[in-house]
Backbone bond lengths (Angstrom), bond angles and torsions (degrees), N, CA, C in turn:
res aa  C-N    CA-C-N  psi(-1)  N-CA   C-N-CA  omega(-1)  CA-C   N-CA-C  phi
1 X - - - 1.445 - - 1.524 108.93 -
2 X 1.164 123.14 113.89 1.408 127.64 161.00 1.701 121.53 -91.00
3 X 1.550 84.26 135.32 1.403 90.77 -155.91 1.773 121.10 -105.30
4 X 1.657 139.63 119.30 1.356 116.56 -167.14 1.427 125.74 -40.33
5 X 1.345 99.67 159.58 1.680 108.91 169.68 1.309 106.63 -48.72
6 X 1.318 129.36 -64.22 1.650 107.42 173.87 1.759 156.26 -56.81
7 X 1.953 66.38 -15.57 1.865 81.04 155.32 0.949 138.20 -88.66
8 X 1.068 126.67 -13.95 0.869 151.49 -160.30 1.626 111.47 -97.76
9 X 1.325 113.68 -31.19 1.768 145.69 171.49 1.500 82.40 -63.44
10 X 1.208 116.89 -68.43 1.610 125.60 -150.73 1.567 105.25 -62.39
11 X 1.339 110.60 -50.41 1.541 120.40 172.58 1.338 117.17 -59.04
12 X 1.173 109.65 -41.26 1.541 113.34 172.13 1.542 127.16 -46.36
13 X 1.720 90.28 -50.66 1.551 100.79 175.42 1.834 127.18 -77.73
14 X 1.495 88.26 -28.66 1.759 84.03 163.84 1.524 106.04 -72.30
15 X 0.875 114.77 -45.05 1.880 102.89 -178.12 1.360 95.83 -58.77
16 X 0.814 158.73 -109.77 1.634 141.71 -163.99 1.125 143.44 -60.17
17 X 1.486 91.75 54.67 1.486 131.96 -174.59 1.515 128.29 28.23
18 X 1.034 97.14 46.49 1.124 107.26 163.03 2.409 120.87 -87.51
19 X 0.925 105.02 51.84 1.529 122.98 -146.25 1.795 107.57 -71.01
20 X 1.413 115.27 -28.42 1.547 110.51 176.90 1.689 108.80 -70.16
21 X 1.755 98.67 152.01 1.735 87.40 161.43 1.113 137.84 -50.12
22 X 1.810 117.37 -57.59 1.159 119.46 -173.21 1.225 101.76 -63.72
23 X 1.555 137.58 -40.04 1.663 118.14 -164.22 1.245 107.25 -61.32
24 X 1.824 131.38 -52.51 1.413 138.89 172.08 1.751 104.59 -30.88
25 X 1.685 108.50 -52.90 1.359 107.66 -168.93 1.739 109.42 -77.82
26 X 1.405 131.44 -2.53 1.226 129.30 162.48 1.413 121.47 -84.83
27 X 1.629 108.94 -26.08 1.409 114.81 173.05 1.137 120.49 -72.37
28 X 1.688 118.84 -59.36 0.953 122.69 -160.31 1.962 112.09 -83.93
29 X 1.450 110.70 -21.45 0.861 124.68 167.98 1.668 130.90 82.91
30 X 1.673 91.47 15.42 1.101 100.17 177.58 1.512 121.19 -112.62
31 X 1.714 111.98 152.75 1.392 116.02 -158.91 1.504 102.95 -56.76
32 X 1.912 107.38 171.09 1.277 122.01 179.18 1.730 127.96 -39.29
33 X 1.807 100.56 -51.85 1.378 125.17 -142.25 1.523 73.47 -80.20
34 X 1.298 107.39 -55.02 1.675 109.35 -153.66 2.038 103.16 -66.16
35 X 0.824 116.42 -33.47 1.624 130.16 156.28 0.799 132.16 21.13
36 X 1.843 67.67 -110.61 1.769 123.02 153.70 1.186 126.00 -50.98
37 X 1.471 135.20 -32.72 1.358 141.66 179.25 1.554 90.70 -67.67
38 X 1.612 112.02 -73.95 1.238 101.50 -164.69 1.570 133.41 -61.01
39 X 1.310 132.31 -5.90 1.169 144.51 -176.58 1.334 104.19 -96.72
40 X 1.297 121.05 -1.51 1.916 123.32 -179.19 1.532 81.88 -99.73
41 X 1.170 137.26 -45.09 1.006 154.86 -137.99 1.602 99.81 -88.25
42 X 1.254 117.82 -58.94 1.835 131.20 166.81 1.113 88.77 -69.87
43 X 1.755 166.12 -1.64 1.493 131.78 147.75 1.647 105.21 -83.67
44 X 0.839 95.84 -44.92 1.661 97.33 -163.05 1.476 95.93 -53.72
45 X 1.238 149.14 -31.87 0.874 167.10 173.52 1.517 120.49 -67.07
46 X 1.068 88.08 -13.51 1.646 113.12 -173.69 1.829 116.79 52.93
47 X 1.206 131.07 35.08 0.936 164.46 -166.84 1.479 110.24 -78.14
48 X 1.547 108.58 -66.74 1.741 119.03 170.93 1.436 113.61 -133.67
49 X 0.957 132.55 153.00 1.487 118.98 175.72 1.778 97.60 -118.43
50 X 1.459 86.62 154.77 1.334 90.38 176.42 2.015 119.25 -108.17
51 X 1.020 103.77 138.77 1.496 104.37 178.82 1.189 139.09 -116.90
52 X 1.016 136.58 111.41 1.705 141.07 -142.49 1.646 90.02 -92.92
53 X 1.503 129.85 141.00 1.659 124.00 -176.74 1.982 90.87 -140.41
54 X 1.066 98.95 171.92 1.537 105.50 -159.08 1.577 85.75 -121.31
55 X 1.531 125.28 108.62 1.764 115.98 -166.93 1.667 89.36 -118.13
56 X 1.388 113.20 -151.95 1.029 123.40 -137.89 2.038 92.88 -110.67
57 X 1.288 95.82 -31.74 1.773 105.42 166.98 1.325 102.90 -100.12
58 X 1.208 157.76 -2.26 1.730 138.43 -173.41 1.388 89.79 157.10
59 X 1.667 112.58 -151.44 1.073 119.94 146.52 1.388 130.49 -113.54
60 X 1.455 89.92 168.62 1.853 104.76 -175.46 1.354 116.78 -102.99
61 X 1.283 110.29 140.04 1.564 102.89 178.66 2.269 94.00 -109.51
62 X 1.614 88.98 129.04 0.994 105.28 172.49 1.783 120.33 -119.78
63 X 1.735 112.38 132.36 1.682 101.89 -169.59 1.265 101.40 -103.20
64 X 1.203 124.97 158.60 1.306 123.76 162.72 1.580 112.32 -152.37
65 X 1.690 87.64 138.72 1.692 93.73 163.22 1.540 133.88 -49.33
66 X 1.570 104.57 134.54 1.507 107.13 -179.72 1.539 105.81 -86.77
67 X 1.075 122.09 158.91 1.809 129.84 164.17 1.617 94.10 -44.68
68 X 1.400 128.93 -47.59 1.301 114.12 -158.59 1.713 96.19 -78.31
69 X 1.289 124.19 -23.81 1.660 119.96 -165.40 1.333 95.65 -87.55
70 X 1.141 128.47 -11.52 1.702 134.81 -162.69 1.478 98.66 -85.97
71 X 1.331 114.00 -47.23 1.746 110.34 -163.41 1.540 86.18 -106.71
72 X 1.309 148.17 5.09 1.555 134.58 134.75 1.622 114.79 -36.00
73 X 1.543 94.53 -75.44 1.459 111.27 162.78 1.524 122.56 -15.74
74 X 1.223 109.88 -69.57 1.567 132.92 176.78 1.328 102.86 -55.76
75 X 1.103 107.11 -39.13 1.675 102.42 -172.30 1.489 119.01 -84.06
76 X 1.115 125.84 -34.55 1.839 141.12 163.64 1.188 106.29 -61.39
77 X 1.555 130.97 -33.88 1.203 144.21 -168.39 1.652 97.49 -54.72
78 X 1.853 87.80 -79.83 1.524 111.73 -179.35 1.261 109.14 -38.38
79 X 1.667 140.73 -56.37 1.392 143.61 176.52 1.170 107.70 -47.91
80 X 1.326 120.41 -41.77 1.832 114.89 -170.54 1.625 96.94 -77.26
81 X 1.254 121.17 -36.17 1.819 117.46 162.12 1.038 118.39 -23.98
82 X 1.221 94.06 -84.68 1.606 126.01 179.58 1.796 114.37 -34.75
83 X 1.695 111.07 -46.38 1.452 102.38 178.34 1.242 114.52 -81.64
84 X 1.180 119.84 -16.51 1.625 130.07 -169.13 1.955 92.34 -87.89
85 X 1.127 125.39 -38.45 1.486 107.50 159.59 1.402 121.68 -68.95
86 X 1.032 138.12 -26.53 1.191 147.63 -141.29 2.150 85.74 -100.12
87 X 1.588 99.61 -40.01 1.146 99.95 -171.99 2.083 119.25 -78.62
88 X 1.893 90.19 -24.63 1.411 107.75 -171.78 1.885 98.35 -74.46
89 X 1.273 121.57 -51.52 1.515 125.59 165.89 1.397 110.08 -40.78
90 X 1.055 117.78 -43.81 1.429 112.75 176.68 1.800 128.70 -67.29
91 X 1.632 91.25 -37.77 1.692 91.74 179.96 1.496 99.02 -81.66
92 X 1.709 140.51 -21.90 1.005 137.13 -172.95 1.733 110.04 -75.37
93 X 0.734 96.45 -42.02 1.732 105.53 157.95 1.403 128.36 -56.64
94 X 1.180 121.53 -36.20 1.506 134.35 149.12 1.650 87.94 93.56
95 X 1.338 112.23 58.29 1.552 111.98 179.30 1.526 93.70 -108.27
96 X 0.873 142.72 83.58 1.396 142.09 157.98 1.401 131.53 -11.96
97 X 1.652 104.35 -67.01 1.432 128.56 174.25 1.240 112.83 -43.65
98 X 1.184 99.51 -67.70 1.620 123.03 -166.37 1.766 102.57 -80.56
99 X 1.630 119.13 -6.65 1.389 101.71 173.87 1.670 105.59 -95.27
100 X 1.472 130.91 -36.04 1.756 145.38 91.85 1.644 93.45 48.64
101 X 1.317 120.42 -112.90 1.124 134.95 173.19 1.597 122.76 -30.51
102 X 1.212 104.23 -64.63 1.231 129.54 -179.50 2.126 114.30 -44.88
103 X 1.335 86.55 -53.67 1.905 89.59 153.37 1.251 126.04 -91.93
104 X 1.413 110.40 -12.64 1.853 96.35 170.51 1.832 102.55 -70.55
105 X 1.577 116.55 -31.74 1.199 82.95 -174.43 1.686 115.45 -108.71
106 X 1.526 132.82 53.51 0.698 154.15 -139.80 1.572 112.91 -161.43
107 X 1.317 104.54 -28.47 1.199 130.49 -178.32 1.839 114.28 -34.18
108 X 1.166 116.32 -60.08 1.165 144.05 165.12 1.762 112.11 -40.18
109 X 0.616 114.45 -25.51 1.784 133.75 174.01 1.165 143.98 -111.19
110 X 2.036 103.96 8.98 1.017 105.40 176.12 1.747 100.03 -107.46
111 X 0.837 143.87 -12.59 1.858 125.96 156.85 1.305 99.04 -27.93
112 X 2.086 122.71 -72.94 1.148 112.53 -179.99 1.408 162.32 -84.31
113 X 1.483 94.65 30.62 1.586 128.21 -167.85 1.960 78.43 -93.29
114 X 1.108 93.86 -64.07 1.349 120.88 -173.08 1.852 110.86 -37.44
115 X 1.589 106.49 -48.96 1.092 118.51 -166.48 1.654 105.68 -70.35
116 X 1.650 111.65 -33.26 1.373 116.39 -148.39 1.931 86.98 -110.66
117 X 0.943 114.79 0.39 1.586 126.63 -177.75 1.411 110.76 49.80
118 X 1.478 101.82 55.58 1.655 111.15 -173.89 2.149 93.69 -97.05
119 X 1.396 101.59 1.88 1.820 61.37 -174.97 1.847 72.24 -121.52
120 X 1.483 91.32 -172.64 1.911 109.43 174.40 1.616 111.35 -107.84
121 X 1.900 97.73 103.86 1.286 104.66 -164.05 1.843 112.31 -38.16
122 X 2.065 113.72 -33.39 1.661 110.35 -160.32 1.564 93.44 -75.79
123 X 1.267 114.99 -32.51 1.601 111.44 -160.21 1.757 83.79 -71.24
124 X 1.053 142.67 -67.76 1.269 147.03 -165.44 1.383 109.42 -25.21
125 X 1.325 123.95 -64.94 1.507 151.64 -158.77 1.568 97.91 -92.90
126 X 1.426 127.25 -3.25 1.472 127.67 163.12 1.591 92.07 -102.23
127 X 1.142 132.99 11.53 1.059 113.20 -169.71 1.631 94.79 -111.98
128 X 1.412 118.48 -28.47 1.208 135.37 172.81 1.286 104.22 -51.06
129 X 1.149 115.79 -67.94 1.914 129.05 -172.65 1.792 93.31 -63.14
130 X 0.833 142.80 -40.46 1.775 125.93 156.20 0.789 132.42 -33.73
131 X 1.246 123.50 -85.84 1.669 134.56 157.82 1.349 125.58 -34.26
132 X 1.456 116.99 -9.53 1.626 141.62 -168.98 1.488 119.71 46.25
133 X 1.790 111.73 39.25 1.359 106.56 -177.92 1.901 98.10 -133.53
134 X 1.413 85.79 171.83 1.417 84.35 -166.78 1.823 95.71 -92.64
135 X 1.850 101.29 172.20 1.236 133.73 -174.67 1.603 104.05 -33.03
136 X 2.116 82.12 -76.62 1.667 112.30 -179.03 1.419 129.65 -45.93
137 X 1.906 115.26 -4.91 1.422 115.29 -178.73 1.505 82.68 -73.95
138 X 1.334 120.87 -46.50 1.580 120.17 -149.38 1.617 114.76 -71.64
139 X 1.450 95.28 -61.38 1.705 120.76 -176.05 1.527 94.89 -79.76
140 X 1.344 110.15 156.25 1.713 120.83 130.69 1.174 120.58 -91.56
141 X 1.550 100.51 145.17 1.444 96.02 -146.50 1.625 94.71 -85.65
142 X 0.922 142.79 60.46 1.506 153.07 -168.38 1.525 97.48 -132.01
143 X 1.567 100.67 -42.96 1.941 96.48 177.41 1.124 108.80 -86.01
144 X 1.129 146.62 -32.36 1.559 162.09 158.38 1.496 84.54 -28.24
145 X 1.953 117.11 113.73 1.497 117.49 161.64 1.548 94.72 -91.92
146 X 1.412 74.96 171.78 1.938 89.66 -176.64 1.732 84.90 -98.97
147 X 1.963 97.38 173.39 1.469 109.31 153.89 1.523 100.21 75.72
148 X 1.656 124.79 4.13 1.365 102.58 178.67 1.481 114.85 79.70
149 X 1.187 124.59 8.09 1.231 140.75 -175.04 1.654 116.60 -79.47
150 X 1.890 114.84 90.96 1.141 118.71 -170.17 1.369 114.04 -92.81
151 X 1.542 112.33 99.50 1.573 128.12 172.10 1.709 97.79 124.34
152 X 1.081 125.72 157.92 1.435 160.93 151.50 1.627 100.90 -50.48
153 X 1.552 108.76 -76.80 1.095 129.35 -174.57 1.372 96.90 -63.42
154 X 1.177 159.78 59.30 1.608 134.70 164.90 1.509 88.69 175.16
155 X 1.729 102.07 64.02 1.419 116.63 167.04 1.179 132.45 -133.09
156 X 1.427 93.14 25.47 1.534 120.41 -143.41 1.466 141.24 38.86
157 X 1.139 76.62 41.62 1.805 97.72 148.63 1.442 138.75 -79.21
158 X 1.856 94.43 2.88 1.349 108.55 179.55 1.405 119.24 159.78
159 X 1.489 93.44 -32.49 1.512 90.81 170.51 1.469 111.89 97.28
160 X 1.326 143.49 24.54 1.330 147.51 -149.04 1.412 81.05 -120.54
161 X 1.758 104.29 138.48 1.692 134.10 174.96 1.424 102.91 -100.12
162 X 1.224 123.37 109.58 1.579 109.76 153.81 1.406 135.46 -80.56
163 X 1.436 136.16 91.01 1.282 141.77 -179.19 1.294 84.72 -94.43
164 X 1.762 80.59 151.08 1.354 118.10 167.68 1.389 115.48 -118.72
């Protein structure tokens, strides 16, 4: 099962515990409805489970990654690697066309290249000035961090490394 770029955002961030709704929905930045669909969507799937806990005000609903949503993770991870080399060989080569192509159809996957700080924001944005188009055709500029800031996750929000 291959899973969207935003689920994949979402899965990402419960695996590195990031586990309440609203925190997932401050990270990842996506609205309620759309969320919620997808997180019914990662259990049923058996993806994360969710866990109801008895706290000190009511209860808490806590999500967590399954072993099977964990090495999903790992595995989209590695693919978004893989194109972001596939894409870095290409601008180092100074093939234009083929670097051109190569992000139009890729396009779709860079929020979460972005999110998981798998590509190198300067090489990225030299890659822009190649091809002679700007950032914002590709990204919205909402995923676009400021400051050179490689990953979502690694803004200190915690401090978590993603190796692959």
């Amino acid at each position: 099962m291959n899973l969207e770029p935003k689920t994949v955002i979402i899965l990402g961030a419960i695996k590195h515990g990031i586990n309440k709704f609203e925190r997932i929905k401050k990270i990842t930045q996506i609205k309620d409805k759309e969320l919620n669909e997808t997180l019914e969507k990662l259990e049923n799937n058996e993806l994360i489970q969710v866990i109801e806990k008895k706290g000190l005000f009511g209860n808490k609903i806590e999500i967590n990654v399954t072993d099977r949503g964990s090495k999903k993770v790992d595995e989209q991870i590695h693919e978004l690697q893989t194109k972001w080399n596939q894409m870095s060989i290409l601008y180092k080569t100074k093939d234009k066309e083929e670097l051109k192509q190569c992000m139009d159809d890729n396009k779709s996957f860079f929020p979460t290249m972005i999110f998981f700080g798998v590509m190198d924001m300067m090489m990225f944005s030299m890659m822009f000035s190649m091809i002679g188009m700007a950032m914002s055709n590709y990204v919205p500029i909402e995923n676009i961090p400021e400051g050179g800031n490689n990953g979502i996750l690694d803004t200190g929000e915690g401090g978590w490394d993603f190796d692959v």
